[in-house]
PDB file as gemmi writes it, atoms N, CA and C in Angstrom:
CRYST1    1.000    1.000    1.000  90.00  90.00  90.00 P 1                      
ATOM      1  N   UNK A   1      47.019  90.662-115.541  1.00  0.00           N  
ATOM      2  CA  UNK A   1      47.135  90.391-116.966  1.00  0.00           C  
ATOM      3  C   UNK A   1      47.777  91.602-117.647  1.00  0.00           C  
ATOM      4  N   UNK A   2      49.049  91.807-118.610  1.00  0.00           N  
ATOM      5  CA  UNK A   2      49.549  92.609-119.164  1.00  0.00           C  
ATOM      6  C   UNK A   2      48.246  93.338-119.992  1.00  0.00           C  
ATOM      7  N   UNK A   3      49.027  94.648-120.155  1.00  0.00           N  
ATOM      8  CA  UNK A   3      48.320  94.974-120.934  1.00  0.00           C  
ATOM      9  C   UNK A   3      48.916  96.385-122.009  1.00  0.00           C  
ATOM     10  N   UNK A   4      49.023  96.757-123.002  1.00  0.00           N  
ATOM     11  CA  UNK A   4      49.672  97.220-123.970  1.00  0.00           C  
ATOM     12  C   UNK A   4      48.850  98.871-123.696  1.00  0.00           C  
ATOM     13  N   UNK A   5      50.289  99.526-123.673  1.00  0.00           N  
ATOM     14  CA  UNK A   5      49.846 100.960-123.163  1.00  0.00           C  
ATOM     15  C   UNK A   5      50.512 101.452-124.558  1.00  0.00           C  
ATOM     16  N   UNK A   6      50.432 102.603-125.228  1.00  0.00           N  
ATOM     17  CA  UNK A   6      50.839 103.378-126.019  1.00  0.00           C  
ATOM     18  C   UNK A   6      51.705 104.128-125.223  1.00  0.00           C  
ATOM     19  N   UNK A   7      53.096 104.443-125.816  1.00  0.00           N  
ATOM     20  CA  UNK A   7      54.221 104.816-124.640  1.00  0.00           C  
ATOM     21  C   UNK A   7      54.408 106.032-126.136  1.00  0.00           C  
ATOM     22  N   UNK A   8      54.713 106.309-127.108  1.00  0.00           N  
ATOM     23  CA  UNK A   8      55.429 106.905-128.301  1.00  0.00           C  
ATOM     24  C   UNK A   8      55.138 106.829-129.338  1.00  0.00           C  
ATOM     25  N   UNK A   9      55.355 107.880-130.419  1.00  0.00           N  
ATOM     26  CA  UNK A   9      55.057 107.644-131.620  1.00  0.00           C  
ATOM     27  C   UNK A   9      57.010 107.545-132.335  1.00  0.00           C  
ATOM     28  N   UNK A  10      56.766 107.000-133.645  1.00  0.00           N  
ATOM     29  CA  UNK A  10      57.415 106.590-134.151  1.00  0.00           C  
ATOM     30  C   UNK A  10      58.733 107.617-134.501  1.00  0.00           C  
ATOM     31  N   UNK A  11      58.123 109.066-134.198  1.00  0.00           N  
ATOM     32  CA  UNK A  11      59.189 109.978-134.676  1.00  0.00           C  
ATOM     33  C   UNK A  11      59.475 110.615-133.660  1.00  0.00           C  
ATOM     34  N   UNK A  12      59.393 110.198-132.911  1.00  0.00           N  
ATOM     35  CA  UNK A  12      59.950 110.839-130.956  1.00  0.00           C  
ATOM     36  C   UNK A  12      61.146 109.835-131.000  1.00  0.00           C  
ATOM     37  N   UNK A  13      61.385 109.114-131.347  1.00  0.00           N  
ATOM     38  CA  UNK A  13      62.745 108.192-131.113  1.00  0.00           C  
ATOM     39  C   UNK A  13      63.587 107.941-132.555  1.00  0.00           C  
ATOM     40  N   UNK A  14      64.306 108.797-132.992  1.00  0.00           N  
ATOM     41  CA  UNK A  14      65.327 108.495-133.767  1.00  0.00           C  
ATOM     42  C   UNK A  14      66.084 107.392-133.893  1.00  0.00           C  
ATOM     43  N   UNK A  15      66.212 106.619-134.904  1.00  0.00           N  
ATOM     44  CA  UNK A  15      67.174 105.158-134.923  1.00  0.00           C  
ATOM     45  C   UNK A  15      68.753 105.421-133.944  1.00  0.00           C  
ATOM     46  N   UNK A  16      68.981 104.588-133.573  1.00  0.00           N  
ATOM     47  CA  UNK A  16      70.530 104.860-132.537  1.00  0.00           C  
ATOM     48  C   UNK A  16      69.619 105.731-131.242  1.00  0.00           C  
ATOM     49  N   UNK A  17      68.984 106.451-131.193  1.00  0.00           N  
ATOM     50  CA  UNK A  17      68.361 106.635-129.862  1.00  0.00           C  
ATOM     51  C   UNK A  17      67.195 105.982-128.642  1.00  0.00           C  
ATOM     52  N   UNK A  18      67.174 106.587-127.669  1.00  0.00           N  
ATOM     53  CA  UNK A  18      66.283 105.871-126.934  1.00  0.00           C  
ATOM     54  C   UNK A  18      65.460 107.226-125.917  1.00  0.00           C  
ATOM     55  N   UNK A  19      64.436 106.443-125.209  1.00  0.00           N  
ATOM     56  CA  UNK A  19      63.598 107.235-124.458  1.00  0.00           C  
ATOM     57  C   UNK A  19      63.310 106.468-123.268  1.00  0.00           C  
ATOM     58  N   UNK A  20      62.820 107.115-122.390  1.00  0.00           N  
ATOM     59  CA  UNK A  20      62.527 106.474-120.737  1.00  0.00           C  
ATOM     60  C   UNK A  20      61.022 106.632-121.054  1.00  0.00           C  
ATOM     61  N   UNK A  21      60.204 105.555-121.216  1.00  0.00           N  
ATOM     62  CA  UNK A  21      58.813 105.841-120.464  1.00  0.00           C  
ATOM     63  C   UNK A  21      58.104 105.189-119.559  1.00  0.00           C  
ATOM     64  N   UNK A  22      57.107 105.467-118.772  1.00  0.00           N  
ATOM     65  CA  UNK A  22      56.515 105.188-117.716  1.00  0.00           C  
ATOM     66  C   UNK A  22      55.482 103.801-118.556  1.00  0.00           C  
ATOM     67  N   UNK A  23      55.292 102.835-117.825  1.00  0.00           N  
ATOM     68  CA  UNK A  23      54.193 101.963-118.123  1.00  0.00           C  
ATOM     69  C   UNK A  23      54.173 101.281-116.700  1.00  0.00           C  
ATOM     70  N   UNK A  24      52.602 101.592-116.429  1.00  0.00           N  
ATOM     71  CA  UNK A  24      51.922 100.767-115.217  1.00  0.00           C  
ATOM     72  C   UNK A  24      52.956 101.413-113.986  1.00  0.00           C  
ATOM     73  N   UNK A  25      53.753 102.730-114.048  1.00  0.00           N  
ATOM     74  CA  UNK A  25      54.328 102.972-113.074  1.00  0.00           C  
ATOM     75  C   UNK A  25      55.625 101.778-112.747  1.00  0.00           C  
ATOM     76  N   UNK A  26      56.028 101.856-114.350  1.00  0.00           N  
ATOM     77  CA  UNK A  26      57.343 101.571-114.428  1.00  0.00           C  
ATOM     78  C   UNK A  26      57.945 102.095-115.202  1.00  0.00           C  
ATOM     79  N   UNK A  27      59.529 102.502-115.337  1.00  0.00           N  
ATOM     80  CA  UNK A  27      60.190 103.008-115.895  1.00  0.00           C  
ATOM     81  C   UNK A  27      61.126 101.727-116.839  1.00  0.00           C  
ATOM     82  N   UNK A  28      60.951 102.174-117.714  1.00  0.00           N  
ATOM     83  CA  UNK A  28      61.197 101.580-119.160  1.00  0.00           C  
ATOM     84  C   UNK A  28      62.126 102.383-120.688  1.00  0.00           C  
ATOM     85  N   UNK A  29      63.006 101.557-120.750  1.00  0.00           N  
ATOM     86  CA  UNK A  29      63.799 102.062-121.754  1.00  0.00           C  
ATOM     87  C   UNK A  29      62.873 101.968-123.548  1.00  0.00           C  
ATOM     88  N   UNK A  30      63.109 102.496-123.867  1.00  0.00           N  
ATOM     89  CA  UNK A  30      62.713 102.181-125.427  1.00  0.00           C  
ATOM     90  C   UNK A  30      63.310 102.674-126.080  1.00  0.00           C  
ATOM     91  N   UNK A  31      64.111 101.744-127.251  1.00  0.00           N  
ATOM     92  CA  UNK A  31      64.684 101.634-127.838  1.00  0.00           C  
ATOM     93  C   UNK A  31      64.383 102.103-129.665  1.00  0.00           C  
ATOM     94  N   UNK A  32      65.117 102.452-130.421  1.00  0.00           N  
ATOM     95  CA  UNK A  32      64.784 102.392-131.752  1.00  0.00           C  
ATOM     96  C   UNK A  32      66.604 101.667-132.421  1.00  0.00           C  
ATOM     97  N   UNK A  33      66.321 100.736-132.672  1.00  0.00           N  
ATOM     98  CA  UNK A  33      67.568 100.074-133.688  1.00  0.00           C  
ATOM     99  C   UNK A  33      67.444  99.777-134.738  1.00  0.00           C  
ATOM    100  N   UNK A  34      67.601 100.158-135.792  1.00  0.00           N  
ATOM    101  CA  UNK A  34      67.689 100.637-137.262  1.00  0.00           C  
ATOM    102  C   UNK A  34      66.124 100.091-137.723  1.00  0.00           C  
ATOM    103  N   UNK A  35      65.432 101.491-136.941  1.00  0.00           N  
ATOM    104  CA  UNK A  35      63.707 101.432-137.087  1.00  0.00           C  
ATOM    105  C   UNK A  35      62.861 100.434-136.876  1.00  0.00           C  
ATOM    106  N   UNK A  36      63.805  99.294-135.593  1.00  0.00           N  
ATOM    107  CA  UNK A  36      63.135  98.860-134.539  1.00  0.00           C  
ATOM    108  C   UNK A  36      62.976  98.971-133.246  1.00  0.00           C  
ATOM    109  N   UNK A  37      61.815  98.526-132.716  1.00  0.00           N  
ATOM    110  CA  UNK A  37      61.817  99.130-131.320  1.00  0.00           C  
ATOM    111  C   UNK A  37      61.807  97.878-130.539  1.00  0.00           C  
ATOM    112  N   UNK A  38      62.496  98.346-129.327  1.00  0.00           N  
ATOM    113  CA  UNK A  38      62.027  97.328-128.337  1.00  0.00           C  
ATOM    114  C   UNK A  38      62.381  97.617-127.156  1.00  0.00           C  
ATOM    115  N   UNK A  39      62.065  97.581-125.673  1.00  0.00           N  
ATOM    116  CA  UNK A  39      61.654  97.837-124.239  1.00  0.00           C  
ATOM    117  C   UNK A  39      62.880  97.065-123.563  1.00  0.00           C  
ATOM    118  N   UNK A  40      63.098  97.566-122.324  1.00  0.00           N  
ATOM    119  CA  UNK A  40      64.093  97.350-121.373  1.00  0.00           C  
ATOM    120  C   UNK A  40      63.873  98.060-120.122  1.00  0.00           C  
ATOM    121  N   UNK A  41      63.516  97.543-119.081  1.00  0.00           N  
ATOM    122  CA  UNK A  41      63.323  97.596-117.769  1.00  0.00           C  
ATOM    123  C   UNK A  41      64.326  98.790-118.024  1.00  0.00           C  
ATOM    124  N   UNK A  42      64.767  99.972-117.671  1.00  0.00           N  
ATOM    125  CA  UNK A  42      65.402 101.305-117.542  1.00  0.00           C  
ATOM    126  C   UNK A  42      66.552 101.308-116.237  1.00  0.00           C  
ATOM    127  N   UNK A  43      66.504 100.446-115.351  1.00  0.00           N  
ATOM    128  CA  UNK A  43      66.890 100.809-114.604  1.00  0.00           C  
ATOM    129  C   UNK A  43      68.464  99.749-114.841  1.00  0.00           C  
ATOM    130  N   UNK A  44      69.578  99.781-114.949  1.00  0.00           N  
ATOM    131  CA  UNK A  44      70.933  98.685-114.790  1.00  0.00           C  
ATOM    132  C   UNK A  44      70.303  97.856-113.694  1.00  0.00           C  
ATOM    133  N   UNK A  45      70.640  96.604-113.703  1.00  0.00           N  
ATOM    134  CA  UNK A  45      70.705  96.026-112.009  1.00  0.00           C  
ATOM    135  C   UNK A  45      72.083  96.133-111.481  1.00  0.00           C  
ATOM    136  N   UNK A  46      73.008  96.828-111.995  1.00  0.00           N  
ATOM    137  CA  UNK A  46      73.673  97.039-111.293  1.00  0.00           C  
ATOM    138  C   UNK A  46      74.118  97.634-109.794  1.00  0.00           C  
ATOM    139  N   UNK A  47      73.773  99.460-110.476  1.00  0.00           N  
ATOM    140  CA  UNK A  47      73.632 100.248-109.280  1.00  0.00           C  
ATOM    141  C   UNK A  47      72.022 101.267-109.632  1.00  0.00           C  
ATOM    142  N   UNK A  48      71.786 100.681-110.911  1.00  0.00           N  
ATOM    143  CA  UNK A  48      70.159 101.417-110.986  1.00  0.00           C  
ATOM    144  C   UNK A  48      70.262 102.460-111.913  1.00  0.00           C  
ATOM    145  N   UNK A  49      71.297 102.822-112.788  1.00  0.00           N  
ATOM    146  CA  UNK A  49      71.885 103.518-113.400  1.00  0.00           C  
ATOM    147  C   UNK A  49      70.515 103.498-114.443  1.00  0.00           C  
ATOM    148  N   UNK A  50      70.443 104.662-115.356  1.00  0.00           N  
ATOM    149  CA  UNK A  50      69.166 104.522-116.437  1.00  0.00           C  
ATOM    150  C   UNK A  50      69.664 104.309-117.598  1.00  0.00           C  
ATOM    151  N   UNK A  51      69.657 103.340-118.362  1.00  0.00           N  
ATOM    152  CA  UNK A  51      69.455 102.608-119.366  1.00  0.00           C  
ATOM    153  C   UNK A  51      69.285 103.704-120.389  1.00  0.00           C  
ATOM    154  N   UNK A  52      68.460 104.530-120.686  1.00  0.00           N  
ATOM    155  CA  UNK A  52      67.684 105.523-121.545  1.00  0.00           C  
ATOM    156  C   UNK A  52      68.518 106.399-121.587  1.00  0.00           C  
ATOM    157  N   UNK A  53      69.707 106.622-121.109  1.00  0.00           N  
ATOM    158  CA  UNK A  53      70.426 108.026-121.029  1.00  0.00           C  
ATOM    159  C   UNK A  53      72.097 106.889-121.303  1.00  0.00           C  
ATOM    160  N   UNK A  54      71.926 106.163-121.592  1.00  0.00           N  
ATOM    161  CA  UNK A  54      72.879 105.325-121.906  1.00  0.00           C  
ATOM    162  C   UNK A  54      73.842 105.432-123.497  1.00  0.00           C  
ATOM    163  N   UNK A  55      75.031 105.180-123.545  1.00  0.00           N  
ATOM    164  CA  UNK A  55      75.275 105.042-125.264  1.00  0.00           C  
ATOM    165  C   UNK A  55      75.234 103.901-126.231  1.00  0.00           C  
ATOM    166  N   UNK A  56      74.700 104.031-126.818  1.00  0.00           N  
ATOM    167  CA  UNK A  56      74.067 103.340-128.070  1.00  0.00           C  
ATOM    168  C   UNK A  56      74.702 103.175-129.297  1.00  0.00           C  
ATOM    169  N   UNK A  57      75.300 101.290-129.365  1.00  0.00           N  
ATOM    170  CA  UNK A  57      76.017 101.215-130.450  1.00  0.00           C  
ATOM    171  C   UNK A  57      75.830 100.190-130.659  1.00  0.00           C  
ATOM    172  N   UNK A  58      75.070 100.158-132.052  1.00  0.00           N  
ATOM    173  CA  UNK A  58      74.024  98.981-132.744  1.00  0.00           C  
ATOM    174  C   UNK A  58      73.356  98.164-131.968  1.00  0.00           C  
ATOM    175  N   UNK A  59      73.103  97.501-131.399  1.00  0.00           N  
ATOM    176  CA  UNK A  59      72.174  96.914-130.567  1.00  0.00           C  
ATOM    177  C   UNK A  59      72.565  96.750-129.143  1.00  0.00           C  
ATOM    178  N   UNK A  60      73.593  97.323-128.911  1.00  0.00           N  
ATOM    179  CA  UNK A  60      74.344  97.444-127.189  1.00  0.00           C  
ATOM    180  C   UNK A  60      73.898  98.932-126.707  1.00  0.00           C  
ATOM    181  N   UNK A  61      73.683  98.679-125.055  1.00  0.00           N  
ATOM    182  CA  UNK A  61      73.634  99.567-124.918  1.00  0.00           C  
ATOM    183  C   UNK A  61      74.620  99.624-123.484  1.00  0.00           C  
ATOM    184  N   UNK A  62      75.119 100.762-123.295  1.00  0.00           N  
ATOM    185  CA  UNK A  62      76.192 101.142-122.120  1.00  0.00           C  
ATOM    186  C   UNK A  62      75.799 101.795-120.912  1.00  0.00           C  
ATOM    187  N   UNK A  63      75.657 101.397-119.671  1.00  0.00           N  
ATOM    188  CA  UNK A  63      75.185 102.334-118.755  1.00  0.00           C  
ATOM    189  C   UNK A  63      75.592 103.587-118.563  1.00  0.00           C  
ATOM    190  N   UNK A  64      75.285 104.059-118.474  1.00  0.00           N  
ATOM    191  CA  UNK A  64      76.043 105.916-118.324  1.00  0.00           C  
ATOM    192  C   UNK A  64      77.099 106.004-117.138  1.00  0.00           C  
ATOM    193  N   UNK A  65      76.584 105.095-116.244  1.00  0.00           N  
ATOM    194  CA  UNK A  65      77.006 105.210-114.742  1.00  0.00           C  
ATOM    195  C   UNK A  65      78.228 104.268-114.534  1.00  0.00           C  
ATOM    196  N   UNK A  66      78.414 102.810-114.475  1.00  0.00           N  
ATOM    197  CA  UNK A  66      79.263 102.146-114.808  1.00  0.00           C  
ATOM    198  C   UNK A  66      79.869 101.215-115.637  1.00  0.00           C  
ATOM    199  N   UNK A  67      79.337 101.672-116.978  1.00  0.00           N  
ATOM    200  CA  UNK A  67      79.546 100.747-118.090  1.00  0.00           C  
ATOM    201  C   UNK A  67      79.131  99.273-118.238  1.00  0.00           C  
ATOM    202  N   UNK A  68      78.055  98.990-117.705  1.00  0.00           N  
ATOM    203  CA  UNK A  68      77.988  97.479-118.402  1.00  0.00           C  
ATOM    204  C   UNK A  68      77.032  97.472-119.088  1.00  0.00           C  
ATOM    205  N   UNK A  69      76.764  96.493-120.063  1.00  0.00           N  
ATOM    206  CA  UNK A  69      76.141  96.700-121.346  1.00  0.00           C  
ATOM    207  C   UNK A  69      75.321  95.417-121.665  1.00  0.00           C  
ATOM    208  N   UNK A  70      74.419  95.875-122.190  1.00  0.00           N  
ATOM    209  CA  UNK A  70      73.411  94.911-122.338  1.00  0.00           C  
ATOM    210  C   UNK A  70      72.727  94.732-124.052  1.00  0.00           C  
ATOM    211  N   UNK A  71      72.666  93.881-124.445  1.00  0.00           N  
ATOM    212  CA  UNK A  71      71.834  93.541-125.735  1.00  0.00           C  
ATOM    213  C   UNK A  71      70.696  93.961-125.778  1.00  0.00           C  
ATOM    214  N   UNK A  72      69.826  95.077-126.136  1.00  0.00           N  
ATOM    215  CA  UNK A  72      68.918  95.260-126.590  1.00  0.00           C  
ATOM    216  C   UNK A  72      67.366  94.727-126.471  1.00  0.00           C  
ATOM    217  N   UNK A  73      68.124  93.998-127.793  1.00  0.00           N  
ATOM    218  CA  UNK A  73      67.184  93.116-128.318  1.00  0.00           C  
ATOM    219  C   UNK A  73      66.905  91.862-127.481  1.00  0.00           C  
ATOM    220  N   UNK A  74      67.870  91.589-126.416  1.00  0.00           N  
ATOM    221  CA  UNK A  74      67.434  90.368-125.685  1.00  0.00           C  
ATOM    222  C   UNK A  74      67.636  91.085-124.139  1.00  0.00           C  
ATOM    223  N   UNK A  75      67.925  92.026-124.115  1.00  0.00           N  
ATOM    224  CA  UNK A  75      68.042  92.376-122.082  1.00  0.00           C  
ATOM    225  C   UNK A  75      69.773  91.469-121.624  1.00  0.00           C  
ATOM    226  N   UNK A  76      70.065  90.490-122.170  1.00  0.00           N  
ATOM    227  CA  UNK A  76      71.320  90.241-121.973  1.00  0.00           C  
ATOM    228  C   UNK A  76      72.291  90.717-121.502  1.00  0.00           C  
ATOM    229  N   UNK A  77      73.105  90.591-120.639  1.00  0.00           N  
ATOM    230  CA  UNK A  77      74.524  91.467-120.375  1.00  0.00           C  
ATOM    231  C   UNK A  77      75.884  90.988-121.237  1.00  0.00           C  
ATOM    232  N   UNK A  78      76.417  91.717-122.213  1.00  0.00           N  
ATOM    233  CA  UNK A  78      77.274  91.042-122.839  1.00  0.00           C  
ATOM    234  C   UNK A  78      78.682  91.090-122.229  1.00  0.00           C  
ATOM    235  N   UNK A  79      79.156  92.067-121.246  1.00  0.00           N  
ATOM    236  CA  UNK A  79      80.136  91.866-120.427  1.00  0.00           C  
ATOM    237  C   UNK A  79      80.097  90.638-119.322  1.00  0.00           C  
ATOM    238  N   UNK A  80      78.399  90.692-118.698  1.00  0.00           N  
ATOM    239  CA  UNK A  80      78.852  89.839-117.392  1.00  0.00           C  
ATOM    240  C   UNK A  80      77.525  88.521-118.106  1.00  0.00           C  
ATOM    241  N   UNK A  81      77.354  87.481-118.437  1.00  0.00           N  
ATOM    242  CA  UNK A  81      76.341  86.907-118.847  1.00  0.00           C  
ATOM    243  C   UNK A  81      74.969  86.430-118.493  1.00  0.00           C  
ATOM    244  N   UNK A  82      75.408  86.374-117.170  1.00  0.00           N  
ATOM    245  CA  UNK A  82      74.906  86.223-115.585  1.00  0.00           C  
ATOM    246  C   UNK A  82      73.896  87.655-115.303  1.00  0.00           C  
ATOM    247  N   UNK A  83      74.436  88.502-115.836  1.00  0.00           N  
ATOM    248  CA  UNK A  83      73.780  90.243-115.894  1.00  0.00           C  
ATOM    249  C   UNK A  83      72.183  89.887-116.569  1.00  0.00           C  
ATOM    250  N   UNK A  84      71.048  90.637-116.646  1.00  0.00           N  
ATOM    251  CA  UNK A  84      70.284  90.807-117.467  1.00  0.00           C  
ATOM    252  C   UNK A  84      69.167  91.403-117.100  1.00  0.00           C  
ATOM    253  N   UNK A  85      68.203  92.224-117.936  1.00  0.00           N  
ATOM    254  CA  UNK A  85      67.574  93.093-117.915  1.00  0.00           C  
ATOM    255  C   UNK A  85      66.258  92.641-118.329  1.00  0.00           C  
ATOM    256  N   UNK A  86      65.309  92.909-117.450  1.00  0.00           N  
ATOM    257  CA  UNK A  86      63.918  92.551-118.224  1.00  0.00           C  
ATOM    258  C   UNK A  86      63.256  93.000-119.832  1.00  0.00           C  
ATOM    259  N   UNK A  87      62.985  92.438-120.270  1.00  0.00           N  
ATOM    260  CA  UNK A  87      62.185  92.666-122.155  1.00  0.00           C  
ATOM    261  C   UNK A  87      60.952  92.998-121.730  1.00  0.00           C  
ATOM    262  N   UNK A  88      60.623  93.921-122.590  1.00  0.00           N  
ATOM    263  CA  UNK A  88      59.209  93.989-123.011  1.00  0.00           C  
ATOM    264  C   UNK A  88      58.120  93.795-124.163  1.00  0.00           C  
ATOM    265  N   UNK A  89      57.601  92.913-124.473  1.00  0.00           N  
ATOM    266  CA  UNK A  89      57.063  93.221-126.281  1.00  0.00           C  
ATOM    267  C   UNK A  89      56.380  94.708-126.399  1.00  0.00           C  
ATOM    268  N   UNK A  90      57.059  94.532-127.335  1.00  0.00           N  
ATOM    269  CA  UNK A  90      56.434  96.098-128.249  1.00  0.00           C  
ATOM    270  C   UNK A  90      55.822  95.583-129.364  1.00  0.00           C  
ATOM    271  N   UNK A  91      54.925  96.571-130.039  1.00  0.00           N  
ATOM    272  CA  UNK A  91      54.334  96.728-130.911  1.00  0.00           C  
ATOM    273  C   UNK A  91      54.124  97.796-131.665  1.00  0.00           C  
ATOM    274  N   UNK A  92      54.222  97.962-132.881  1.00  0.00           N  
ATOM    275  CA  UNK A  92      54.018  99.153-133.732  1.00  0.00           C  
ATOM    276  C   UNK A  92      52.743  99.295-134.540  1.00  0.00           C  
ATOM    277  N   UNK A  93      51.654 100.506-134.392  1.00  0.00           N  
ATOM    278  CA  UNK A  93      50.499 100.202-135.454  1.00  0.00           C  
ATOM    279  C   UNK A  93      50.443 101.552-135.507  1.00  0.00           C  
ATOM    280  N   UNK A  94      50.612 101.386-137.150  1.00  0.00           N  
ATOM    281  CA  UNK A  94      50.966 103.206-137.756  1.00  0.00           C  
ATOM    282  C   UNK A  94      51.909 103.313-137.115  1.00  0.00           C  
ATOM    283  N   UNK A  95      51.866 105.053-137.059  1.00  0.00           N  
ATOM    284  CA  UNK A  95      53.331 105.779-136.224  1.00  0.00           C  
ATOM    285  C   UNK A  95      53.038 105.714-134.826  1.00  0.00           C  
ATOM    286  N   UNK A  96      52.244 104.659-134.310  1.00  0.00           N  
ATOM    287  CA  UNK A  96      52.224 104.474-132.550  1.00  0.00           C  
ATOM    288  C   UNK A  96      53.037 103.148-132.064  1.00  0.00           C  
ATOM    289  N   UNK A  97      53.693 103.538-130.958  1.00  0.00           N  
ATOM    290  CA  UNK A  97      54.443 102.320-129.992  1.00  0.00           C  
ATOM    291  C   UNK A  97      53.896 102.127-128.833  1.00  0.00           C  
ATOM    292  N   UNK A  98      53.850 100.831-129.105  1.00  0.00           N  
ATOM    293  CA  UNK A  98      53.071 100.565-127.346  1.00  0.00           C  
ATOM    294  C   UNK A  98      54.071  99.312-127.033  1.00  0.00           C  
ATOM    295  N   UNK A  99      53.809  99.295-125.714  1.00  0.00           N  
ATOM    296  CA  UNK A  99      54.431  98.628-125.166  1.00  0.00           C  
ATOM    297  C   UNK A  99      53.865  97.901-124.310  1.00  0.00           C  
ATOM    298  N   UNK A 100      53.783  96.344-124.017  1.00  0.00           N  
ATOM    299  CA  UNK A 100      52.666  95.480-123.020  1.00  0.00           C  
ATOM    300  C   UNK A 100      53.463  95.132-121.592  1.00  0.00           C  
ATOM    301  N   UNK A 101      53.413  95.785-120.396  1.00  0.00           N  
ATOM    302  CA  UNK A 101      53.381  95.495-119.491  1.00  0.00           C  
ATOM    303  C   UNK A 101      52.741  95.284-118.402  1.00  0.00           C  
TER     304      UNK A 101                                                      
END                                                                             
């Protein structure tokens, strides 16, 4: 059964940036897009490239490693469609982020 870990507070992630955190001994992207958050399996399925160290432009994000890019907000691949990345729900209460995996 999932369960919602506190990964961040609200001012560790700047809007347009992101962070890698661990939940349940997974590595996880988290996101902030214009002071929303939301989770992404960290790793590309491409070649495994990290997501979190990726560039960030409005709700896309770019692998560092070989450029393919994914929606955010949905894990989507917007280059290949077929591509896609696991979601996570997040949640915000106060300046804490958690994340349920």
């Amino acid at each position: 059964m999932p369960s919602s870990v506190k990964v961040a507070s609200i001012s560790e992630i700047a809007p347009g940036c992101a962070k890698m955190v661990s939940v349940g001994g997974n590595e996880i992207a988290l996101f902030n897009v214009d002071g929303q958050f939301f989770a992404l399996d960290n790793a590309c399925p491409h070649a495994g490239g990290p997501l979190a160290d990726g560039e960030i432009q409005g709700s896309v994000v770019t692998c560092c490693w070989h450029g393919w890019q994914f929606d955010i907000k949905t894990g989507a691949g917007t280059l290949n469609p077929r591509s896609r990345v696991s979601t996570y729900p997040v949640k915000v209460e106060g300046s804490e982020i958690y994340v349920e995996a």
